[in-house]
C-alpha positions as CSV (number, residue, x, y, z in Angstrom):
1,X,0.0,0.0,0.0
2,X,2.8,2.4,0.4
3,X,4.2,2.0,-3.0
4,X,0.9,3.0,-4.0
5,X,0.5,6.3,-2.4
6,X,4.1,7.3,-2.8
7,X,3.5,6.5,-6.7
8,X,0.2,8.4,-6.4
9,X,2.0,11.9,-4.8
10,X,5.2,11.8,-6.1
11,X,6.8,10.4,-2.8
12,X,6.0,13.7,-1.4
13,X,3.9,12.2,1.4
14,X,4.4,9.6,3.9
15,X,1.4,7.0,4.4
16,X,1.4,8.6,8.1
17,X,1.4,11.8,6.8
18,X,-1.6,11.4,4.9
19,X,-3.5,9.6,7.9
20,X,-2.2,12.5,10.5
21,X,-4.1,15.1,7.8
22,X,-7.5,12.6,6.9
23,X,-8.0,12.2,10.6
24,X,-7.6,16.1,11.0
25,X,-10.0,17.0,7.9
26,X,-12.1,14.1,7.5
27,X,-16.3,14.4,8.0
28,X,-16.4,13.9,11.8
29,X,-19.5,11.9,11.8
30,X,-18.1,9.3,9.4
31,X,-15.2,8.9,7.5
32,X,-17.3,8.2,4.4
33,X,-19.2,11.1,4.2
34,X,-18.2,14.6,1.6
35,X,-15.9,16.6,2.9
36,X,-15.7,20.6,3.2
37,X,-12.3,21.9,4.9
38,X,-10.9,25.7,4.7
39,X,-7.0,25.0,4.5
40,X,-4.1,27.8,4.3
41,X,-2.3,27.6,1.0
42,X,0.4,25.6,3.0
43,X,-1.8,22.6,3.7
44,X,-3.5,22.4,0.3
45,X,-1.2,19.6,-1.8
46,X,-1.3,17.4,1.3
47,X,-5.2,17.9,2.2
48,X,-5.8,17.3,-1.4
49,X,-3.4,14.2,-1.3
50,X,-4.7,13.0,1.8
51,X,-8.9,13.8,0.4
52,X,-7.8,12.0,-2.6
53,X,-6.0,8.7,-1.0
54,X,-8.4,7.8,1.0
55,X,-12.1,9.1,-0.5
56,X,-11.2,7.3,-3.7
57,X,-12.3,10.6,-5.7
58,X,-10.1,13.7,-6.7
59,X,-10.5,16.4,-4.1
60,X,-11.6,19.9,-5.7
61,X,-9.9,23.3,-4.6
62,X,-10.8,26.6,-4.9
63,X,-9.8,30.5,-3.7
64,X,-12.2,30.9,-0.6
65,X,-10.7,34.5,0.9
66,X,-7.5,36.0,1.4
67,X,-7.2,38.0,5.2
68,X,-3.7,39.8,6.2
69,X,-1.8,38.5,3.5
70,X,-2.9,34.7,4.0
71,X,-4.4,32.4,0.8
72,X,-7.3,30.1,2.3
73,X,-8.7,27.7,0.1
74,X,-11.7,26.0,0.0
75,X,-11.2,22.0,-0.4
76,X,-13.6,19.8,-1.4
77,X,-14.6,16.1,-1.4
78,X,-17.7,13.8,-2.6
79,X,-16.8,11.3,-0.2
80,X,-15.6,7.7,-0.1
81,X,-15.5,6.2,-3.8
82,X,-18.2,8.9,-5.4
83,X,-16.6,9.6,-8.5
């Protein structure tokens, strides 16, 4: 399964890297559900990575506001294996 995910990002994740950042974003209720996260520019490849990995469906992302210099973006998921 690693090979798989390090294929899938480029090696620029970890498998615990991706998990730390699911378990942060992830629909609280259940795991399964869509999910709707505001992330700071910094976090967007790995949110989108992590979304991606473990929904089964290519997270969206999109300009939500900019405030004191900082890019926040919207990031977006159907949920587990809607595509």
């Amino acid at each position: 399964m690693n090979i798989r995910i390090l294929e899938m990002h480029e090696g620029k994740f970890s498998s615990e890297e991706l998990k730390e950042v699911f378990d942060r974003v992830r629909n609280q209720e259940h795991w399964k559900l869509p999910t709707e996260v505001l992330v700071e520019e910094k976090g967007v490849d790995i949110t989108m990575a992590a979304l991606t990995h473990y929904h089964g469906a290519v997270a969206d992302c999109e300009l939500s506001k900019e405030e004191n210099g900082v890019k926040w973006f919207r990031v977006e998921s159907p949920g587990y294996m809607c595509d």
